[in-house]
N, C-alpha and C positions, 0 to 999 in steps of 0.2 A: 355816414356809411360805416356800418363795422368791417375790420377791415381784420386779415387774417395776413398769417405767414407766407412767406415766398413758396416755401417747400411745402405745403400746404396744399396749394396751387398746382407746383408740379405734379406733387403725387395725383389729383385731381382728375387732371387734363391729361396726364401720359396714361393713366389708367385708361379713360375711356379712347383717346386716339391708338394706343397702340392693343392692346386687348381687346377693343371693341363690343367696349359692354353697349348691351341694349339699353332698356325701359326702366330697370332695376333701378332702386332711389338708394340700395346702401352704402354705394362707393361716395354720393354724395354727402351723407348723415353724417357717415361713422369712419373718416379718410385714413385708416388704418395703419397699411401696407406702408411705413415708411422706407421701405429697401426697395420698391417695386420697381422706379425708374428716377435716378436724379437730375438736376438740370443740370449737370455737365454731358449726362448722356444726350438729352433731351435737342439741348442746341451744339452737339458737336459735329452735325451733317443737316445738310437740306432735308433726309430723310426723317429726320430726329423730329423737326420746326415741323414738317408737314403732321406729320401725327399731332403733334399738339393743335396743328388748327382744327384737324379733324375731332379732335376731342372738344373744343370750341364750338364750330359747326352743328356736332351732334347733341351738345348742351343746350344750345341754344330753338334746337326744333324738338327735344323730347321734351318728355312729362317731367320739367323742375322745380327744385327744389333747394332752397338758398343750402349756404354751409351748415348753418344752424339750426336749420329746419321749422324756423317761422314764417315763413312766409313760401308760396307755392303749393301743387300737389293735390289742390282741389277743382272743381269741376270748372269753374271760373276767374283760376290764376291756374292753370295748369300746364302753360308754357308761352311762346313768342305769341299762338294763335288766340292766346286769350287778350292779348292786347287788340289787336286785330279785331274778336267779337266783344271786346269793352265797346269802341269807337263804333261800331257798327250800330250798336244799341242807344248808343247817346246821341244819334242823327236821327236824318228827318225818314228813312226810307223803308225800315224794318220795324214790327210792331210785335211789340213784346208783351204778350196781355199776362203772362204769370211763368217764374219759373227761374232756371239761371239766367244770370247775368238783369234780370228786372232791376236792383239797385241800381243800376249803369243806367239803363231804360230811363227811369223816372229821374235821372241825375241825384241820388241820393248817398253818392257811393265819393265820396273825396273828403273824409273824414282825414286827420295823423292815425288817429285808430285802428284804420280802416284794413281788412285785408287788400282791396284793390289799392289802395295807396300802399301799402309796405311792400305787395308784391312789383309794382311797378317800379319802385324804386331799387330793390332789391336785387330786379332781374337785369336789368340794364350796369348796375354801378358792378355787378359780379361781375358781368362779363368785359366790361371795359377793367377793371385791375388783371383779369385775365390775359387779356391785350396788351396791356401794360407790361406784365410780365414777361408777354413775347418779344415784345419788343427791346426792352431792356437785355434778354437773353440773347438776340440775333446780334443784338450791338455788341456786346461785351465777348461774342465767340472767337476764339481766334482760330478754328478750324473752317469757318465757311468761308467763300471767296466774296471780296465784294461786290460782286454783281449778283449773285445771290441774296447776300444780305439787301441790297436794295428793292430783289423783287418780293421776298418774304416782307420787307418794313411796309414796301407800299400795301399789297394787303392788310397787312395789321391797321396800316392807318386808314385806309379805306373802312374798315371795319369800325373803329374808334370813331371815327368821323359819323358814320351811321349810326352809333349807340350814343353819342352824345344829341345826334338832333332826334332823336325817337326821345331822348330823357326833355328836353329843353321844349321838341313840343308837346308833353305830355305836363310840365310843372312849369309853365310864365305860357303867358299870352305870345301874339306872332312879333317878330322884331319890329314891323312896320308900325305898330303899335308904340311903344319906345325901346328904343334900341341900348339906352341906360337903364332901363328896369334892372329887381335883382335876378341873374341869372341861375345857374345850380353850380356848385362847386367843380372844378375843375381839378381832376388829375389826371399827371401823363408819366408818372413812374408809379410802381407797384408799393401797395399800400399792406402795410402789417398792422397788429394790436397796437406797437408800440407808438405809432406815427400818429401826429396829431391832424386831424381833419381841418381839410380847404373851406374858407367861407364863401360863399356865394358870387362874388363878382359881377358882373354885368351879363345881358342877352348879349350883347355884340362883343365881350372878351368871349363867351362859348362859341359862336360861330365864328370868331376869329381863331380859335384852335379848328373848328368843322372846317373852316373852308382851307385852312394851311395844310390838314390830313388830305383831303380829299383830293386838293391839287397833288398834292406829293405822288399821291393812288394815280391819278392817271397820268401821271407825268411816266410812268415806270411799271404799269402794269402790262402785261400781254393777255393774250384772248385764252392760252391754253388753261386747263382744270381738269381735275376726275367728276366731279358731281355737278349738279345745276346748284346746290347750296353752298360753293365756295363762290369766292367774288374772281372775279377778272376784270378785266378794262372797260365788257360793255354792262358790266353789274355797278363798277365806278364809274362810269361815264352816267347810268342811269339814277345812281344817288345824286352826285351830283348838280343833275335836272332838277332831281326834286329840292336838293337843298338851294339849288339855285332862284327857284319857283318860289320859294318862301321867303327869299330874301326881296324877290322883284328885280333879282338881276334878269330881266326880262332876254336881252342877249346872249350875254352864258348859258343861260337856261335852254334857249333856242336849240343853241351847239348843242350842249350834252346829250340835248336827247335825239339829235340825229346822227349821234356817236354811238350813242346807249344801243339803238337799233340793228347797224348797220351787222349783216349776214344773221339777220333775225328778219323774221315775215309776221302776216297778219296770216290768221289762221281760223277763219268763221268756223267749218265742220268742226274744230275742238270744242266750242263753246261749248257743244249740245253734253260735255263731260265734264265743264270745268277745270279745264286744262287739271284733271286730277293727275295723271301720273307723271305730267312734266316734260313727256317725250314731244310734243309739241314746239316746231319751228318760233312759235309767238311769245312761249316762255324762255326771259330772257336769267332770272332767277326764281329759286322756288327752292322748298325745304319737302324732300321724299318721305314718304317712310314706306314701312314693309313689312308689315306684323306674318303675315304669310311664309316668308322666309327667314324665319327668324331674327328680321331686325327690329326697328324699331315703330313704334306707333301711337299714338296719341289717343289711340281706343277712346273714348267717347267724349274726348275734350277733340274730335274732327269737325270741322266745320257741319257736315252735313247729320248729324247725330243732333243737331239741332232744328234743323232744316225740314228732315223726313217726315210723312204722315203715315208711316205703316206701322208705327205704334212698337216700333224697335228703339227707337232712340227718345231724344226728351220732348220733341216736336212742339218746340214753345214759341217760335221765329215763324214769324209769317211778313206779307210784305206790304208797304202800305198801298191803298188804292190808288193816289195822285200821281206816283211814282208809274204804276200798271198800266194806268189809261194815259201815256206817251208812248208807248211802244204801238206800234205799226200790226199786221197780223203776219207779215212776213218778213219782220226781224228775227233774226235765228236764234236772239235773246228776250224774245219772247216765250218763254219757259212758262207762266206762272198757268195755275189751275186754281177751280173754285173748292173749298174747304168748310162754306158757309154760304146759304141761299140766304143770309140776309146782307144788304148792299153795304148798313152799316157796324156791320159785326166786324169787330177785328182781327177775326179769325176769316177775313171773307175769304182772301189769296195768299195760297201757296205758292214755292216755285220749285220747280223739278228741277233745278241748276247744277243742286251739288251730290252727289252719293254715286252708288252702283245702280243699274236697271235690277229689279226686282221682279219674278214672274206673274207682277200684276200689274198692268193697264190703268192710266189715266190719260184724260181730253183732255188740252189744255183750251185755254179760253180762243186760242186762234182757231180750232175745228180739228188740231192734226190728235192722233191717239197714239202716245207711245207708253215705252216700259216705266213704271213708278219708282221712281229711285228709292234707297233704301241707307242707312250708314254705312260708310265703304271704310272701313278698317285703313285701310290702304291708300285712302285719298291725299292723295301731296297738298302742301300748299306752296301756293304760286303767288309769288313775295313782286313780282316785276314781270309786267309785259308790253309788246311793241304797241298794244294801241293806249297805253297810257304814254307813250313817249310820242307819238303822234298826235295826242291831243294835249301835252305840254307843249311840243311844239306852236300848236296852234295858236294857243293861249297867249303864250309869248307873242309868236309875230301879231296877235291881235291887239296886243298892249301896244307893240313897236308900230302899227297903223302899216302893215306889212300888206300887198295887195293880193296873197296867195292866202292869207291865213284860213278864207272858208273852205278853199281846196285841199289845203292840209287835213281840213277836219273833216270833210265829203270823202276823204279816203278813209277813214273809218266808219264812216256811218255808210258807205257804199258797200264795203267789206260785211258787214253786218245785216244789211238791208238793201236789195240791190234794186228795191224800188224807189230809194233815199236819192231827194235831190236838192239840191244846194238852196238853201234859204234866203241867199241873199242879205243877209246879216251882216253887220260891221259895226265898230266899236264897242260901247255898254252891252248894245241888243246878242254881236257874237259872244261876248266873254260870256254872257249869261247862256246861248245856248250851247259853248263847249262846257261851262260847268254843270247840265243837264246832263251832258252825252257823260260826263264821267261817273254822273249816277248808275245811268242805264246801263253803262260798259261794268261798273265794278259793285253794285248792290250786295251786300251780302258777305264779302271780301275784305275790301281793307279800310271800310271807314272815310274814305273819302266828303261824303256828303256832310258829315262832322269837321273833317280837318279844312276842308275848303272853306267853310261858313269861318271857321276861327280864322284859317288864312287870310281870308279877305276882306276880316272886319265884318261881318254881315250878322244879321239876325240869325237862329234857329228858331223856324216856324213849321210849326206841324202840321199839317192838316190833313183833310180826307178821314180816314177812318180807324187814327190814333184813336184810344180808347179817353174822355173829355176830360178826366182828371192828367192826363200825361199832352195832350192837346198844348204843346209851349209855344210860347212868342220871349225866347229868350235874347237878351237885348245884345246888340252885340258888345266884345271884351267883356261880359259878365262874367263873372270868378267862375261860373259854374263850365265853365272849357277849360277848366284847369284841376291837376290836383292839388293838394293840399300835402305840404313834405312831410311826412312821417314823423311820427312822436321817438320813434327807436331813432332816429336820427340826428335827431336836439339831443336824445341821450347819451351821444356816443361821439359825437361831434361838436367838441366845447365852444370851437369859432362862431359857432351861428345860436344867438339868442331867440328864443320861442316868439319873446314879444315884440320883436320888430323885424325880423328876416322867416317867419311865416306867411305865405301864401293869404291873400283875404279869404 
C-alpha cells in the first residue's frame, strides 16, 4: 500500500468535510493548501471529527481518485459504485454483450496490472488509513469528552470493519474455505512514506480485527445521523449480518439483522424507482448525490447510465433470461422489457429498475405500460436494505433448522408479490430458494449473485442467454472470484514477496 503523511490526510478530508467541495478531482491530485485546516483543529470538538467523516463519507460516494492519481477516475473504477458494477458483471444475472466493465463480465480483469485490481486495492486501503487516522485523532484529543470519543471511535470502527471485509472479500476466497489461508495486510494506525508495510497474516487474523470493530460499533453506536451515508447502530447492526453471514455464524447473523431492521419497513411502491433517492422507509443506508443542487454526482459512472435504452447513456447491461422467467407477472420487480425479438439474443431483456421516467413509454413483459427510464444524474445508491435483512435472517434460521424460517422469507416475497405463497421448502431445498429471492430482490445492485456463489462455495454457472463464449461453469474456490494484489504493492511493500504471497 503506498502510504502518505498524516498531514496529508488532514488537509485531505478537512478540505472536503469542512468546505464541502463537490465532484472536483484537484483537492485530491494536487493536496496543496497546507494552512487550510490542522489536526489539532480537526479533533479539538465533536464538530471538528464530524467534518472529517463527512469528508470520508463524501470520498467514498464521489468520482475517486487515489492521492497519486493512478488508479480511479474512469468509467469503470470511478468510485464505491464501481465495485458494486465489478460483482454485478462477474455473476450469473446481468449480460454484458460489449462495453464497460466486459473485462469483469468475461473474468478477464484480475491481473497486478490491472486497473480493476489497483483500483480496488487503492480504494479501500485509502480509506481505511483515513479511518485510522481518525481514530488515532479522537484518541489522542484532549478537548473531547469521553463519551464522545467512544461514539466517534465506534463509528470509525464500524467503518474499518466494513473496508476491511469489502478488501478481504474482494482478494482470498470465503473464510469457510480455510480460515489460515493468507489473508491481506492488516493496519489499525495511520500509515506514512516512511512506515514500513504489514505482511499479509491469516483470513481469520482479518476478520479477527472485522469482528472486534464491528462489535465495538454496536456496542456504542446510537440510531441518530444527518445523512443515510453516515453509519449508525442499524447501518452496524446491518454489516454486521453480513459479516456475520460470511462467517456461518449462523446465530449472530440472525440477531444483527433483526437489529439492522428494527424502525425500518419493507417498502414495495419504492421498487418501481430503485429506491433512487433514499427517502424511502426500506433504505436503511445508501450514498446520495445531487448534481442538481450543486452537489455531488457520479454523472455517468450512475448505475442506471448503464441500464438505459434511450440511447443517452452506454446501454451495455441487459438481464439474463433464467433470471427473467422466475418472476411472477405481478411481482412489482418485475421490471424487465423486451430489447430484442430474438429468444436467444443477449440483448433480448431489459429492465426499467433503475433511472428517471422519460416522456417515452414502454411495455414491460407483464402487459403494464409505463414511462422508459432514462440516466437520473441524481440516482442515490442504496448500499442496505430491510428486505436483505429479512432474508439474511431467513437464511440463517434455515441453516439453524429454525421452524419460521419460510415465514420469514414469505414476508418478503409477499411484500413484493402479493400472490406469493409459501413453498413449503426446508433445509438444502429453502437455502437454495432464499439465495434465488436475493437475486430477484437485488439484480443489478450489489452483486450478490457472485458474492453468494463465492460465500457458499458453489459453482458459477451461466446459462440462458449469456452470450456462448462467456457461457461459464466456473468451479467453485477457482482463483477467478478473487483478485490478484497489485504489482504497485509488492513495490512498495518490502514484507510481501511476489513469489509466494501472490494471489494464484
Amino acid at each position: 500500500m503506498k502510504r502518505y503523511t498524516i498531514q496529508q490526510l488532514f488537509i485531505l478530508l478537512a478540505i472536503v468535510g469542512i468546505a464541502g467541495v463537490g465532484c472536483k478531482k484537484d483537492f485530491i491530485t494536487d493536496p496543496k493548501p497546507t494552512d487550510a485546516v490542522s489536526d489539532v483543529d480537526v479533533f479539538k470538538s465533536v464538530n471538528g471529527v464530524r467534518s472529517y467523516f463527512t469528508g470520508i463519507y463524501r470520498n467514498m460516494r464521489r468520482q475517486w481518485a487515489n492521492l497519486d492519481n493512478t488508479a480511479g477516475g474512469l468509467t469503470d473504477t470511478w468510485g464505491y459504485n464501481s465495485i458494486n458494477l465489478a460483482r454485478i458483471n462477474k455473476g450469473t444475472d446481468i449480460v454484458n454483450p460489449g462495453g464497460n466493465y466486459q473485462f469483469d463480465y468475461r473474468h478477464e480483469n484480475r491481473e497486478p496490472a490491472y486497473r480493476r485490481t489497483i483500483f480496488t486495492w487503492g480504494f479501500f486501503y485509502e480509506h481505511v488509513n483515513q479511518v485510522n487516522t481518525l481514530i488515532e485523532g479522537v484518541t489522542l484529543s484532549t478537548s473531547i469528552s469521553a463519551a464522545d470519543k467512544k461514539v466517534l471511535e465506534a463509528e470509525a470502527k464500524a467503518l474499518r470493519a466494513w473496508l476491511y471485509f469489502e478488501i478481504i472479500r474482494e482478494f482470498q476466497h470465503t473464510i469457510a474455505k480455510d480460515p489460515n489461508a493468507p489473508g491481506v495486510p492488516l493496519y489499525t494506525e495511520p500509515t506514512s512514506i516512511g512506515n514500513e508495510g504489514k505482511p499479509r497474516g491469516t483470513i481469520k487474523q482479518v476478520y479477527d480485527q472485522i469482528n472486534a470493530d464491528i462489535e465495538f460499533a454496536t456496542q456504542n453506536l446510537g440510531t441518530g445521523r444527518l445523512l443515510k451515508s453516515d453509519i449508525n447502530i442499524n447501518v452496524a447492526w446491518g454489516m454486521a449480518a453480513r459479516i456475520y453471514l460470511e462467517q456461518r455464524r449462523w446465530a449472530d447473523a440472525k440477531n444483527a439483522a433483526q437489529k439492522a431492521r428494527v424502525g425500518y419497513t419493507l417498502d414495495a411502491p419504492s421498487y418501481s424507482n430503485g429506491f433512487g433517492d433514499l427517502a424511502s422507509s426500506e433504505v436503511i443506508w445508501g450514498f446520495p448525490q445531487a448534481s442538481d443542487i450543486g452537489g455531488q454526482s457520479l454523472y455517468y459512472g450512475t448505475p442506471s447510465s448503464f441500464f438505459e435504452k434511450t440511447g443517452n447513456g452506454y446501454d451495455n447491461l441487459f438481464v439474463n433470461s433464467t433470471l427473467v422467467a422466475t418472476f411472477s407477472n405481478t411481482d412489482v420487480r418485475n421490471t424487465f422489457y423486451l430489447t430484442s425479438s430474438n429468444p436467444a439474443s443477449a440483448q433480448r431483456f431489459s429492465t426499467n429498475k433503475f433511472g428517471s421516467p422519460s416522456a417515452d413509454e414502454i411495455q414491460l413483459i407483464n402487459g403494464d405500460v409505463v414511462p422508459l427510464k432514462e440516466t437520473w444524474f441524481n440516482e442515490a445508491l442504496p448500499m442496505m436494505r430491510v428486505a436483505e435483512m429479512y432474508l439474511i435472517e431467513a437464511e440463517a434460521k434455515a441453516e439453524l433448522a429454525e421452524a419460521d424460517a419460510g415465514t420469514v422469507l414469505l414476508t418478503v416475497q409477499k411484500d413484493r408479490d402479493p400472490a406469493a405463497a409459501a413453498s413449503g421448502n426446508t433445509g438444502a431445498a429453502l437455502v437454495t430458494e432464499i439465495l434465488l429471492e436475493r437475486r430477484k430482490e437485488f439484480y443489478g445492485e450489489l452483486g450478490f449473485d457472485f458474492l453468494d456463489a463465492k460465500r457458499r462455495q458453489l459453482p458459477l454457472i451461466r446459462t440462458g442467454n449469456h452470450p456462448a463464449a462467456y457461457r461459464f461453469n466456473i468451479p467453485a474456490n477457482d482463483n477467478r472470484f478473487i483478485l490478484k494484489i497489485p504489482q504497485k504493492e509488492f513495490d512498495s511493500n518490502k514484507t510481501l514477496n511476489p513469489g509466494t504471497d501472490q494471489n494464484g
